[in-house]
mmJSON file of the N, C-alpha and C atoms, coordinates in Angstrom:
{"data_MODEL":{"atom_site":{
"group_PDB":["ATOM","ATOM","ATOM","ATOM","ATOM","ATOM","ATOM","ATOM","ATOM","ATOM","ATOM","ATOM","ATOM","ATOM","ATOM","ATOM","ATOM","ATOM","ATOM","ATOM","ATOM","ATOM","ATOM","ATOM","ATOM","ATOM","ATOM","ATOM","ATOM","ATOM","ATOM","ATOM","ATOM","ATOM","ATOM","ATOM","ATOM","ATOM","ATOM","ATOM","ATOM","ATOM","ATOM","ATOM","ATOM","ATOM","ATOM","ATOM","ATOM","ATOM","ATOM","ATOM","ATOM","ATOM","ATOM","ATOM","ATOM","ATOM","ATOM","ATOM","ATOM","ATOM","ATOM","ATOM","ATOM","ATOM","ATOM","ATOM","ATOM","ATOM","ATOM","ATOM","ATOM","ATOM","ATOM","ATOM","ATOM","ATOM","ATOM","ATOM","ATOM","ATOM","ATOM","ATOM","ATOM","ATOM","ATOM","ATOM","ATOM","ATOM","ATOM","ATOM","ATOM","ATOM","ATOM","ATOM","ATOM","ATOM","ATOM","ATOM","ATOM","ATOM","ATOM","ATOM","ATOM","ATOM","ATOM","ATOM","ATOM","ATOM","ATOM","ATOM","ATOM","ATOM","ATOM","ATOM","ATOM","ATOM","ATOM","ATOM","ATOM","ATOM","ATOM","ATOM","ATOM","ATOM","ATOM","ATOM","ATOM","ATOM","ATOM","ATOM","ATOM","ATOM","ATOM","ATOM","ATOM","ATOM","ATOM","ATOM","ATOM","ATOM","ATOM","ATOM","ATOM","ATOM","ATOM","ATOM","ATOM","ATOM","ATOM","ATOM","ATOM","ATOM","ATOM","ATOM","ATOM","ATOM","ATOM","ATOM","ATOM","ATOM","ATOM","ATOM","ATOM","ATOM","ATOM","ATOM","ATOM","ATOM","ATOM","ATOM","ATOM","ATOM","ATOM","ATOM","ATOM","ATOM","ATOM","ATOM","ATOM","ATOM","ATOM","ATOM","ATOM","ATOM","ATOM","ATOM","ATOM","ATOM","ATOM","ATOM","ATOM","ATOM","ATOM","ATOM","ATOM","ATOM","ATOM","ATOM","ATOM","ATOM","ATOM","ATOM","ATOM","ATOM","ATOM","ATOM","ATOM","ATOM","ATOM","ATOM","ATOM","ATOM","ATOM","ATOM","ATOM","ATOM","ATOM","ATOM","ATOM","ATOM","ATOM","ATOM","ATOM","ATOM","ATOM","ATOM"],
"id":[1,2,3,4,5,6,7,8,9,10,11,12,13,14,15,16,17,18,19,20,21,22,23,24,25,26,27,28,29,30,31,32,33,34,35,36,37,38,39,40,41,42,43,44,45,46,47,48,49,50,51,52,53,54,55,56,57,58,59,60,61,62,63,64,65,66,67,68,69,70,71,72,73,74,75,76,77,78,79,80,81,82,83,84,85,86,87,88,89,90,91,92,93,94,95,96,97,98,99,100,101,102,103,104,105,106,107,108,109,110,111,112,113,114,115,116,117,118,119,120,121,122,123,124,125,126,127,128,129,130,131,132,133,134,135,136,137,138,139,140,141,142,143,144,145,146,147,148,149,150,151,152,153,154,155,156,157,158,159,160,161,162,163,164,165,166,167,168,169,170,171,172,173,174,175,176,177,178,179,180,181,182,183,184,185,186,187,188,189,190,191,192,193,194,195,196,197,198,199,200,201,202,203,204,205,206,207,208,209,210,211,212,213,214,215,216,217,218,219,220,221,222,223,224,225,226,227,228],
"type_symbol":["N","C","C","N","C","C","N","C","C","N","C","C","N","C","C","N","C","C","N","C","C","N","C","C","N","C","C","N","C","C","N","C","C","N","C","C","N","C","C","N","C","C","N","C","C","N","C","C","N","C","C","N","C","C","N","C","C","N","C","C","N","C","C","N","C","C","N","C","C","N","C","C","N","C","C","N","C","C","N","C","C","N","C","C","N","C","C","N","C","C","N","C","C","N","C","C","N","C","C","N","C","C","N","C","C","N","C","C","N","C","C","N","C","C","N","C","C","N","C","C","N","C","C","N","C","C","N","C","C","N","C","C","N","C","C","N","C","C","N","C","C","N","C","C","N","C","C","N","C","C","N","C","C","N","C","C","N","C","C","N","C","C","N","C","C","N","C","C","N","C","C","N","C","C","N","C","C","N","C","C","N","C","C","N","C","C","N","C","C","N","C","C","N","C","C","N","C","C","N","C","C","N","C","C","N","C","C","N","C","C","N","C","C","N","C","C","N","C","C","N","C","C","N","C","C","N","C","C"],
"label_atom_id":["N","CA","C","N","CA","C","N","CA","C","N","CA","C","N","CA","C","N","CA","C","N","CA","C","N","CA","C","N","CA","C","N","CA","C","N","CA","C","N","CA","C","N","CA","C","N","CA","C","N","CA","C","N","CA","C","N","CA","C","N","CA","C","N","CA","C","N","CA","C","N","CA","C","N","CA","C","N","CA","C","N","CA","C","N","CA","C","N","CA","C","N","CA","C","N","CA","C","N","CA","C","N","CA","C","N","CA","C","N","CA","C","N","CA","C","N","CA","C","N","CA","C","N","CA","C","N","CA","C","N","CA","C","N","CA","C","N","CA","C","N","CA","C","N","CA","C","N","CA","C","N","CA","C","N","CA","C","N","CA","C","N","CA","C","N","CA","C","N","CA","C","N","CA","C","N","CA","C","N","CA","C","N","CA","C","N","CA","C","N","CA","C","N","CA","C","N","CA","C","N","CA","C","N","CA","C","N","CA","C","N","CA","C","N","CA","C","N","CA","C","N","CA","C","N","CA","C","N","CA","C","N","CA","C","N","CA","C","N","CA","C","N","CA","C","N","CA","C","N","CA","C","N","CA","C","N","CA","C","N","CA","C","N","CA","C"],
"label_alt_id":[null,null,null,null,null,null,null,null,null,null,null,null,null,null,null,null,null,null,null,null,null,null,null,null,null,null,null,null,null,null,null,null,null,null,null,null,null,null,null,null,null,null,null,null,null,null,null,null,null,null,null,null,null,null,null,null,null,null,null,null,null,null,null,null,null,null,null,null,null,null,null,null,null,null,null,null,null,null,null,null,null,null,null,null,null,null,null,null,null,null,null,null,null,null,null,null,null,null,null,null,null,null,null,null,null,null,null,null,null,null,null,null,null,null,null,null,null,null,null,null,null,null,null,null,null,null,null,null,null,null,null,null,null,null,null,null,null,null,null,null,null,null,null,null,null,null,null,null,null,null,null,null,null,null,null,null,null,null,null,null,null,null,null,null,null,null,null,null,null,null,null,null,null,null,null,null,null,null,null,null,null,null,null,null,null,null,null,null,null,null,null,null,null,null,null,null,null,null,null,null,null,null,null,null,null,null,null,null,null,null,null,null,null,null,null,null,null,null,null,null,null,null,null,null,null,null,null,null],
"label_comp_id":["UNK","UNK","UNK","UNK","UNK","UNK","UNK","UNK","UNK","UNK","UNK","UNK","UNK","UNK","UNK","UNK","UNK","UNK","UNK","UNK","UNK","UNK","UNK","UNK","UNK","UNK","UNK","UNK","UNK","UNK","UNK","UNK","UNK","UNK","UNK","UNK","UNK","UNK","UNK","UNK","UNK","UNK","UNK","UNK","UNK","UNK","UNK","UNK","UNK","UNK","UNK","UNK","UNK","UNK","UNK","UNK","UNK","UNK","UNK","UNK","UNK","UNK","UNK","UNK","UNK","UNK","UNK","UNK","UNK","UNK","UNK","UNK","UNK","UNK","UNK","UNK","UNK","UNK","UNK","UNK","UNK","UNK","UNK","UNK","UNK","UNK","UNK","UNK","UNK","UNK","UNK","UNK","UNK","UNK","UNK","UNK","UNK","UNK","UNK","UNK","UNK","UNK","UNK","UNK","UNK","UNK","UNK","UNK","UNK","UNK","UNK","UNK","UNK","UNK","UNK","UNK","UNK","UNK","UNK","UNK","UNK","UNK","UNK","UNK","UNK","UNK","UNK","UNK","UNK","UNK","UNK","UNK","UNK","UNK","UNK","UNK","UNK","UNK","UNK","UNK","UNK","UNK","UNK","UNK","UNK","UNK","UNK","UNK","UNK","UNK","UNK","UNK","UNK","UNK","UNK","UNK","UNK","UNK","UNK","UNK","UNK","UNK","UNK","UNK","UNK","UNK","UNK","UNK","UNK","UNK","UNK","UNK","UNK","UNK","UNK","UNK","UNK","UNK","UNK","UNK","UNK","UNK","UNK","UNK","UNK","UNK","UNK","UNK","UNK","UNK","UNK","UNK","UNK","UNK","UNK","UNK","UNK","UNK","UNK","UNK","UNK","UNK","UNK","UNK","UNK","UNK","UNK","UNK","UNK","UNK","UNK","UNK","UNK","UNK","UNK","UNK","UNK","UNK","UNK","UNK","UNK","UNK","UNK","UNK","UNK","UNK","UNK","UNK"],
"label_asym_id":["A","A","A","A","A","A","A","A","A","A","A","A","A","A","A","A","A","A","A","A","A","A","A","A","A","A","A","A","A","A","A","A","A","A","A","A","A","A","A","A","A","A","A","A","A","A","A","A","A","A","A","A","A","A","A","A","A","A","A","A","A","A","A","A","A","A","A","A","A","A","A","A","A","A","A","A","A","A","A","A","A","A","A","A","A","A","A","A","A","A","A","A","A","A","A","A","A","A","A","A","A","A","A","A","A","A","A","A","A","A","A","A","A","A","A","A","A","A","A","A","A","A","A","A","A","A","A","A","A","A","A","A","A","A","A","A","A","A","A","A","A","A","A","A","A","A","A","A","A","A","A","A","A","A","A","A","A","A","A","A","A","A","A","A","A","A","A","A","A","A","A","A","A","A","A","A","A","A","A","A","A","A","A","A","A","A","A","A","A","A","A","A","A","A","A","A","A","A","A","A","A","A","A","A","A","A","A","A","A","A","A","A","A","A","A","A","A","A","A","A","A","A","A","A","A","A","A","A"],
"label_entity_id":["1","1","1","1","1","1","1","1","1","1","1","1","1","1","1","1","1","1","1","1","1","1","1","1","1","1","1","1","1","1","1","1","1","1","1","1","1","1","1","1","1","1","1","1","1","1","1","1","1","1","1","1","1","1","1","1","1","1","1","1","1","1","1","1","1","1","1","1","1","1","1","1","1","1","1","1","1","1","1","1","1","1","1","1","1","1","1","1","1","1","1","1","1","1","1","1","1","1","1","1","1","1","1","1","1","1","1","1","1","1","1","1","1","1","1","1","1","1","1","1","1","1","1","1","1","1","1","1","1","1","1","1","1","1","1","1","1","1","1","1","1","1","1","1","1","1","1","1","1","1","1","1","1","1","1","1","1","1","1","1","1","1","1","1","1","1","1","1","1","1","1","1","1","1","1","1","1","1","1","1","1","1","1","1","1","1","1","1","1","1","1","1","1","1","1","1","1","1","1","1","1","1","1","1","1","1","1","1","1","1","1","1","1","1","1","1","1","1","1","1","1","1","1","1","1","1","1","1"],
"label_seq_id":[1,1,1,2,2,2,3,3,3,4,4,4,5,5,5,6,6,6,7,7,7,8,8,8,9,9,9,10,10,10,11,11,11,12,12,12,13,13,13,14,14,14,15,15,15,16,16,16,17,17,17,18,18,18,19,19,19,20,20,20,21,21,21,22,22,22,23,23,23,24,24,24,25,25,25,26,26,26,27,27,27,28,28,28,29,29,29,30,30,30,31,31,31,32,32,32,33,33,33,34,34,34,35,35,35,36,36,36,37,37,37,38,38,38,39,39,39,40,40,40,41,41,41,42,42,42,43,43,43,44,44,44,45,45,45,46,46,46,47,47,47,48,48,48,49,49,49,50,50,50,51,51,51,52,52,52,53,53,53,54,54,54,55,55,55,56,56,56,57,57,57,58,58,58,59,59,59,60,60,60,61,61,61,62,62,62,63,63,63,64,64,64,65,65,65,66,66,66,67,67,67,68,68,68,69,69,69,70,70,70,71,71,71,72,72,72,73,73,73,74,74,74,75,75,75,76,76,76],
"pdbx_PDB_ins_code":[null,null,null,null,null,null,null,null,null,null,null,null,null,null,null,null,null,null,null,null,null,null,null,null,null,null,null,null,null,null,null,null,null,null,null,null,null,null,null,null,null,null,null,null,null,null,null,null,null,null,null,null,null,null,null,null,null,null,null,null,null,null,null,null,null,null,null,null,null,null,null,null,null,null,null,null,null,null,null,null,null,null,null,null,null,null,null,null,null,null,null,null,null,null,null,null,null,null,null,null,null,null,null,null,null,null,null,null,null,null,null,null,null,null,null,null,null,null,null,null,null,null,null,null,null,null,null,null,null,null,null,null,null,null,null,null,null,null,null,null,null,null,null,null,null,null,null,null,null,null,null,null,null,null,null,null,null,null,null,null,null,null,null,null,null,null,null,null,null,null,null,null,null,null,null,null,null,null,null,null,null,null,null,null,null,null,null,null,null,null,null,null,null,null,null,null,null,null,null,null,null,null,null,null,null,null,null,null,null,null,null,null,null,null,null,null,null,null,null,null,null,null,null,null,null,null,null,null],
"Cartn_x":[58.817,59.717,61.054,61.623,62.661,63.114,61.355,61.525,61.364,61.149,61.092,62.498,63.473,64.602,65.248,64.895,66.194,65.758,64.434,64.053,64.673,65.024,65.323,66.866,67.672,68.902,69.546,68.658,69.207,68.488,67.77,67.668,68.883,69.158,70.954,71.869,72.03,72.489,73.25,71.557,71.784,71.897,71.553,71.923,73.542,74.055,75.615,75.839,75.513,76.57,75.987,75.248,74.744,76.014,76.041,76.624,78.066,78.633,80.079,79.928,79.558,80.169,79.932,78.884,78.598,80.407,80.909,81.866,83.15,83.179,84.121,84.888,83.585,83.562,83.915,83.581,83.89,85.444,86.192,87.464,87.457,86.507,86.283,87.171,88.486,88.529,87.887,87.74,87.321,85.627,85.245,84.08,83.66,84.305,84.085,84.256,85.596,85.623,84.164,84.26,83.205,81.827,81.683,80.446,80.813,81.822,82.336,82.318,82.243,82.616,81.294,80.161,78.711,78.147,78.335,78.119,78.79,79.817,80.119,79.149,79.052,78.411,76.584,76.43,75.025,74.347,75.749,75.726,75.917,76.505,76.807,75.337,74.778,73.776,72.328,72.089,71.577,72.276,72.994,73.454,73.292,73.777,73.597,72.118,71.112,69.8,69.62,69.408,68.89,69.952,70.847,71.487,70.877,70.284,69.488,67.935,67.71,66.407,66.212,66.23,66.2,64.809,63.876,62.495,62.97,63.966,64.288,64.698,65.714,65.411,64.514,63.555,62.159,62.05,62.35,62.725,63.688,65.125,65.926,66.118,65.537,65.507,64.754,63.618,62.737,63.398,64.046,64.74,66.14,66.864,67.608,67.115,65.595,65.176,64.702,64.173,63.696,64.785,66.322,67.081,67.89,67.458,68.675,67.601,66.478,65.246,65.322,65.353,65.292,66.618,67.67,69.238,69.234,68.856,68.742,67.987,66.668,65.771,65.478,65.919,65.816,67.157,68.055,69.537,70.831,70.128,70.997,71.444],
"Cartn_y":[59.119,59.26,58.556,58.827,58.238,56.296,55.923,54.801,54.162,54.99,54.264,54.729,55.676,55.779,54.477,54.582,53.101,51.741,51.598,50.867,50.579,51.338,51.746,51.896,52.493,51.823,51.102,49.713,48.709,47.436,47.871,47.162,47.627,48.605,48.649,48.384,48.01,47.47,45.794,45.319,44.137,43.726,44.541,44.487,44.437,45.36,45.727,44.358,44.303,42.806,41.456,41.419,39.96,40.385,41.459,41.776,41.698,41.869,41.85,40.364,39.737,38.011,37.524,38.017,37.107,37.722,39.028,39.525,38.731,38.913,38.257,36.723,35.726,34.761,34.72,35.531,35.194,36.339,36.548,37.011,38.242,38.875,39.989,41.15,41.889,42.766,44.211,44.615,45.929,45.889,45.218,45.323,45.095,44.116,43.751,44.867,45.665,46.654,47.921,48.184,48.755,48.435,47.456,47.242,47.527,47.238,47.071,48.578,49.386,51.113,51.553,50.671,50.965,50.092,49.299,48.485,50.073,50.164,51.086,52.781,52.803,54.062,54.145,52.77,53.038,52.345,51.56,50.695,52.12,53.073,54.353,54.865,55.113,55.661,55.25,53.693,53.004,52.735,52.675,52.369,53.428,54.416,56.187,56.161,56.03,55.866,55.376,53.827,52.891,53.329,53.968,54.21,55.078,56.044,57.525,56.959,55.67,55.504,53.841,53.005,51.809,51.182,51.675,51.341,51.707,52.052,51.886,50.777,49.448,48.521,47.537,47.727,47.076,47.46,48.236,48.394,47.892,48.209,47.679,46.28,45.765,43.929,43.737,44.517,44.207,44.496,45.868,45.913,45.083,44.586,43.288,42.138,41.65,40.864,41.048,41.831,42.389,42.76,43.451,43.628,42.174,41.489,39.962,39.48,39.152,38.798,39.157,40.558,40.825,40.826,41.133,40.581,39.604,38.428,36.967,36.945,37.53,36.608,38.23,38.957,39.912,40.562,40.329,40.767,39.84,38.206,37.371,37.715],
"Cartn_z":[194.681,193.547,193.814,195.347,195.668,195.601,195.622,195.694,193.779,193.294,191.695,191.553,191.448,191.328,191.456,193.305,193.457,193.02,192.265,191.848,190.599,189.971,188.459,188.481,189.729,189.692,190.168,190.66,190.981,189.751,188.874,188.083,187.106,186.854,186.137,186.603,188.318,188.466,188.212,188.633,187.623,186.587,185.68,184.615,184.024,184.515,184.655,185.234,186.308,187.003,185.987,185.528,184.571,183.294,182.624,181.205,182.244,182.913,183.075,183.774,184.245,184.581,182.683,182.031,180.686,180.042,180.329,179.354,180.133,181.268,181.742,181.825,181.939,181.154,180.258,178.929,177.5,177.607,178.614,178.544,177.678,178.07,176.882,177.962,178.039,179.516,179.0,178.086,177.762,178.077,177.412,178.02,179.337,180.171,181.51,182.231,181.889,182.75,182.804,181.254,181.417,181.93,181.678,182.811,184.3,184.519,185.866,186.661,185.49,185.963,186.297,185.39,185.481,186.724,187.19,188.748,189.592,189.445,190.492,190.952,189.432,189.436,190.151,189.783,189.791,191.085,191.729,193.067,193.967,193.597,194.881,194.689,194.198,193.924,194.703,194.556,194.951,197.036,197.081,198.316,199.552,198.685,199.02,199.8,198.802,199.256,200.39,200.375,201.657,202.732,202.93,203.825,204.815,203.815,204.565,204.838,204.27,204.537,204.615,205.442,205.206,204.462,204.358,203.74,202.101,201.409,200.213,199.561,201.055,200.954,200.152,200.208,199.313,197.565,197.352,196.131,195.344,196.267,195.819,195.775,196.417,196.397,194.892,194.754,194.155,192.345,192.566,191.575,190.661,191.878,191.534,190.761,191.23,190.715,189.184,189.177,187.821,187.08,187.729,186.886,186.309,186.896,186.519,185.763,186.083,185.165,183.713,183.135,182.21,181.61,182.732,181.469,181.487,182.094,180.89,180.465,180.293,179.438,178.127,178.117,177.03,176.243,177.083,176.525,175.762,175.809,175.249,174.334],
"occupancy":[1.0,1.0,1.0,1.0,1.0,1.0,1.0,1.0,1.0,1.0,1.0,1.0,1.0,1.0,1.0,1.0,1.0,1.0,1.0,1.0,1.0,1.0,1.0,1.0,1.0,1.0,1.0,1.0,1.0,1.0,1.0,1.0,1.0,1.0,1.0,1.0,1.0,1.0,1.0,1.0,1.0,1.0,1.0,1.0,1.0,1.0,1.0,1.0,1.0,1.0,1.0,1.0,1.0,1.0,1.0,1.0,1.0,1.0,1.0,1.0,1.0,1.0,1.0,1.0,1.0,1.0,1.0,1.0,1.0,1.0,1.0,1.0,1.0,1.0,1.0,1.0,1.0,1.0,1.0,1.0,1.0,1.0,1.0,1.0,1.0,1.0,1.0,1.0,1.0,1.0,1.0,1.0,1.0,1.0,1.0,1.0,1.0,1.0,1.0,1.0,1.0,1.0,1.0,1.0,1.0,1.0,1.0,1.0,1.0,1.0,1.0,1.0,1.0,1.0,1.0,1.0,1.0,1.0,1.0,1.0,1.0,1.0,1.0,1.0,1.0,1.0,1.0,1.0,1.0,1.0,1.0,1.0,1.0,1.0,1.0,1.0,1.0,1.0,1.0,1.0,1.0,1.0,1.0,1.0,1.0,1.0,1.0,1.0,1.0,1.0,1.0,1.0,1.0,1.0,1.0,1.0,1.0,1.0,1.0,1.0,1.0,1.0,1.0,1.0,1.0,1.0,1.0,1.0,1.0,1.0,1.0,1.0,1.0,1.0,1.0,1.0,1.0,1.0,1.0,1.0,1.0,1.0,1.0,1.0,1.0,1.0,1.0,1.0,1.0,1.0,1.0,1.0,1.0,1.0,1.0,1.0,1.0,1.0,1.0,1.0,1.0,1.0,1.0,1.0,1.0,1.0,1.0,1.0,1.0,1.0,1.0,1.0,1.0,1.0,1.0,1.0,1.0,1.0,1.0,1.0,1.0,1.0,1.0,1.0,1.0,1.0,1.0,1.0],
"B_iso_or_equiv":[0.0,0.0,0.0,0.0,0.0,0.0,0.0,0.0,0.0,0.0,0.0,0.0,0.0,0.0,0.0,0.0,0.0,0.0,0.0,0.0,0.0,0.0,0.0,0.0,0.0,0.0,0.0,0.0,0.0,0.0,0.0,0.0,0.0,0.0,0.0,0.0,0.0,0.0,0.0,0.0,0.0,0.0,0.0,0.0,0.0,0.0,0.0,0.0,0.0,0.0,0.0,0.0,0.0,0.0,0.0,0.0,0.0,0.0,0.0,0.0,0.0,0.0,0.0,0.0,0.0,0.0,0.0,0.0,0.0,0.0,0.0,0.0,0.0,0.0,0.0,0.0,0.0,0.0,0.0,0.0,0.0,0.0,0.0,0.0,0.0,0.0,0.0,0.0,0.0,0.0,0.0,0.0,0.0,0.0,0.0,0.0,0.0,0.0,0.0,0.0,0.0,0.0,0.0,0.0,0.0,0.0,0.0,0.0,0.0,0.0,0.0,0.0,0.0,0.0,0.0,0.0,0.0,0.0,0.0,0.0,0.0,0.0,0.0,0.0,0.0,0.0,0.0,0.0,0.0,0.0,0.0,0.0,0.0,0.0,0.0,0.0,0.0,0.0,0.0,0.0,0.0,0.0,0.0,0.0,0.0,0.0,0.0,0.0,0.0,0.0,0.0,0.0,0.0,0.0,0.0,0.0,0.0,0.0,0.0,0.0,0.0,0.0,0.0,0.0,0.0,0.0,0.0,0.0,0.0,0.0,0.0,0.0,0.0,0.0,0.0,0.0,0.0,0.0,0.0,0.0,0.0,0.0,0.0,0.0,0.0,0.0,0.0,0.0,0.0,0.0,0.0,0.0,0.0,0.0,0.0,0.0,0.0,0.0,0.0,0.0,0.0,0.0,0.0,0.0,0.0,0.0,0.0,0.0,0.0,0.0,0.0,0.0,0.0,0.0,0.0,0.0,0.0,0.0,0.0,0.0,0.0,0.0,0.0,0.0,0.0,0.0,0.0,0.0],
"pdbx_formal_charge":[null,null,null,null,null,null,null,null,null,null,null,null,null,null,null,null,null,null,null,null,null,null,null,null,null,null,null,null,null,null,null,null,null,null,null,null,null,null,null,null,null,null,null,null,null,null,null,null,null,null,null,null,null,null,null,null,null,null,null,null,null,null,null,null,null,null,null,null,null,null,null,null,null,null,null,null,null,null,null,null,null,null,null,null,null,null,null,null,null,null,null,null,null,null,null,null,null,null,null,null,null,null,null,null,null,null,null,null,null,null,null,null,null,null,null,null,null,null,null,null,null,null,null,null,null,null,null,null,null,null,null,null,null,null,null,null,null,null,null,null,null,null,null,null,null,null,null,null,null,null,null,null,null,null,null,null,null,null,null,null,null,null,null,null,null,null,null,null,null,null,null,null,null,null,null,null,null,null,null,null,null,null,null,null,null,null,null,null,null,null,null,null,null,null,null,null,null,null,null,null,null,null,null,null,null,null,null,null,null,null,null,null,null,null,null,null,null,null,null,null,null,null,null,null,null,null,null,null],
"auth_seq_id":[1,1,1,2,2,2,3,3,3,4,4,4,5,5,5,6,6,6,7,7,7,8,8,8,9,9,9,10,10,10,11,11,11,12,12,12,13,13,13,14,14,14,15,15,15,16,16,16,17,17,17,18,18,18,19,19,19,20,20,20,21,21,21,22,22,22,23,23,23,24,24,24,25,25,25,26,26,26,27,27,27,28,28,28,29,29,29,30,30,30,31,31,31,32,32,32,33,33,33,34,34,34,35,35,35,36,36,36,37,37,37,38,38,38,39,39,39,40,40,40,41,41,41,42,42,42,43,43,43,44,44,44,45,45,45,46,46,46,47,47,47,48,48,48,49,49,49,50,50,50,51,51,51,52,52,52,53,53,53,54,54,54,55,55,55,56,56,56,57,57,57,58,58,58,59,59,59,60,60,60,61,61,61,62,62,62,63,63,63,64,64,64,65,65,65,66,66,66,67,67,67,68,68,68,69,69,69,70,70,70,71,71,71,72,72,72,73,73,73,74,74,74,75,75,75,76,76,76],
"auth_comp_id":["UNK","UNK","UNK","UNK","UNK","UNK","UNK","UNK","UNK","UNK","UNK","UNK","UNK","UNK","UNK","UNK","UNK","UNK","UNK","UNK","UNK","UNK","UNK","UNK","UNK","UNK","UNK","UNK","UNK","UNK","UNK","UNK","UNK","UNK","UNK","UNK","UNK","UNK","UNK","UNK","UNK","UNK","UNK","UNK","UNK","UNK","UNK","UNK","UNK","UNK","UNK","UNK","UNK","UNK","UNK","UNK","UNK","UNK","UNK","UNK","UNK","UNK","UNK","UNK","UNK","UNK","UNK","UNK","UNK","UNK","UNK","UNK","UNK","UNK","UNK","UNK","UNK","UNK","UNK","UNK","UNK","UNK","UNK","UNK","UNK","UNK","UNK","UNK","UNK","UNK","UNK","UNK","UNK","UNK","UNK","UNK","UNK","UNK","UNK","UNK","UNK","UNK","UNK","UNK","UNK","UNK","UNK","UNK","UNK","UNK","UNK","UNK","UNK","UNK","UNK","UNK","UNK","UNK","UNK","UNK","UNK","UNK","UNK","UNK","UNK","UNK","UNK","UNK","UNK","UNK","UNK","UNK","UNK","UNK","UNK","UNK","UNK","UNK","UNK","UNK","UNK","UNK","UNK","UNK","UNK","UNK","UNK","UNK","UNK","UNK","UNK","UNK","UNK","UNK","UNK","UNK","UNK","UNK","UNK","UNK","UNK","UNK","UNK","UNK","UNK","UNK","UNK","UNK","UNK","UNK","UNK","UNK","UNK","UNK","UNK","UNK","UNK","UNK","UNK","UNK","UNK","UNK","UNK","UNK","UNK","UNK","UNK","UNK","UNK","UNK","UNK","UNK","UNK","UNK","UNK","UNK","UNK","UNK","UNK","UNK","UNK","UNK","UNK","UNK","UNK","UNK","UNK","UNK","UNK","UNK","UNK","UNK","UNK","UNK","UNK","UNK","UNK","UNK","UNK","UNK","UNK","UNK","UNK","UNK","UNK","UNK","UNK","UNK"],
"auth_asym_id":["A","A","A","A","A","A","A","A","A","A","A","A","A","A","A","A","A","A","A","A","A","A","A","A","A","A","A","A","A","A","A","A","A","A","A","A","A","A","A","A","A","A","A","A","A","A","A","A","A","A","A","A","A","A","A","A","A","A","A","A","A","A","A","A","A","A","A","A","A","A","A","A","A","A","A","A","A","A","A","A","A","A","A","A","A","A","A","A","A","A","A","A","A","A","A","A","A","A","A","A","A","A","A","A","A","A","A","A","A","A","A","A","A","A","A","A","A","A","A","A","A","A","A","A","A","A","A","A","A","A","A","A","A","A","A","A","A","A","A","A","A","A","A","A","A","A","A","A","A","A","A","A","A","A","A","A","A","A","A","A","A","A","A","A","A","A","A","A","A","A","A","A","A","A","A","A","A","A","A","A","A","A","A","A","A","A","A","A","A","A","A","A","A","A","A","A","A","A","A","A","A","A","A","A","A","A","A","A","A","A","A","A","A","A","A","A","A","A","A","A","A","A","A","A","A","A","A","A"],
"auth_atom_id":["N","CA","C","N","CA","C","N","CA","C","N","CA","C","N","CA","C","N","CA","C","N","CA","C","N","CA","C","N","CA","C","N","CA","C","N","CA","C","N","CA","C","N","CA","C","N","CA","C","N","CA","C","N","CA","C","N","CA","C","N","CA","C","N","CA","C","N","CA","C","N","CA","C","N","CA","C","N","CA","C","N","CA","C","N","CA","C","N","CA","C","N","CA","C","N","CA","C","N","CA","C","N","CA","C","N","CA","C","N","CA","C","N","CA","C","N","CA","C","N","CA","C","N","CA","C","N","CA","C","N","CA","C","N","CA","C","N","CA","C","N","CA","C","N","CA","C","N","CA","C","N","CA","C","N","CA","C","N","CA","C","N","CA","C","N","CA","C","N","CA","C","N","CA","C","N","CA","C","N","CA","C","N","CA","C","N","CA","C","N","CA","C","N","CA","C","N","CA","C","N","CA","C","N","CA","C","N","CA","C","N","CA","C","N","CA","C","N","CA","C","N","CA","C","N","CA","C","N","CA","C","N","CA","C","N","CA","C","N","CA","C","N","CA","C","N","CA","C","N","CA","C","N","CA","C","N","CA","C","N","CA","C","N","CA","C"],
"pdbx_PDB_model_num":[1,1,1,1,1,1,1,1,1,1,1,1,1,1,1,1,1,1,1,1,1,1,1,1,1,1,1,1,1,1,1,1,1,1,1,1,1,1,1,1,1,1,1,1,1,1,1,1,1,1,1,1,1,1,1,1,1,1,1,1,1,1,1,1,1,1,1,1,1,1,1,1,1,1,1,1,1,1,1,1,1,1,1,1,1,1,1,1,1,1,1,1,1,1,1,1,1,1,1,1,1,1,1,1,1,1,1,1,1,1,1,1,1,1,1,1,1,1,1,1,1,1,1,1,1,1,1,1,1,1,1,1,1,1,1,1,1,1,1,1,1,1,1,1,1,1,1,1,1,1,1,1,1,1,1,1,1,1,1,1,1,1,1,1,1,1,1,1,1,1,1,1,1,1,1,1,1,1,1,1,1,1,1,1,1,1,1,1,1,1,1,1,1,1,1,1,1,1,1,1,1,1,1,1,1,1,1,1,1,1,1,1,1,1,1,1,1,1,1,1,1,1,1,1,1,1,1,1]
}}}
């Protein structure tokens, strides 16, 4: 279970970090920040994990990818 979690919040992760470089770029600061509050939240979360367990590692790689994957190619 532990490992679909950090699977699932490191794909919001990326997600968050793709939507705040796209907001930041477009000089948007309200929104940037808010994404920026959501990287934080969901990066402790995720980090928390592989710390206590380094084999969570694998997920979370895996989830990065999939999370940047789908914020460009489904969130334009």
């Amino acid at each position: 279970m532990m490992y679909l979690l950090v699977f699932l919040g490191m794909v919001i992760v990326d997600i968050c970090y793709t939507e705040y470089v796209k907001a930041t770029a477009d000089r948007q600061d309200l929104r940037a920040s808010s994404w920026a509050a959501g990287i934080i939240l969901s990066t402790g979360f995720v980090t928390t994990s592989y710390v206590a367990n380094p084999w969570l590692l694998i997920p979370a790689a895996l989830g990065a990818f999939f999370g940047t994957w789908i914020s460009i190619n489904f969130l334009k």
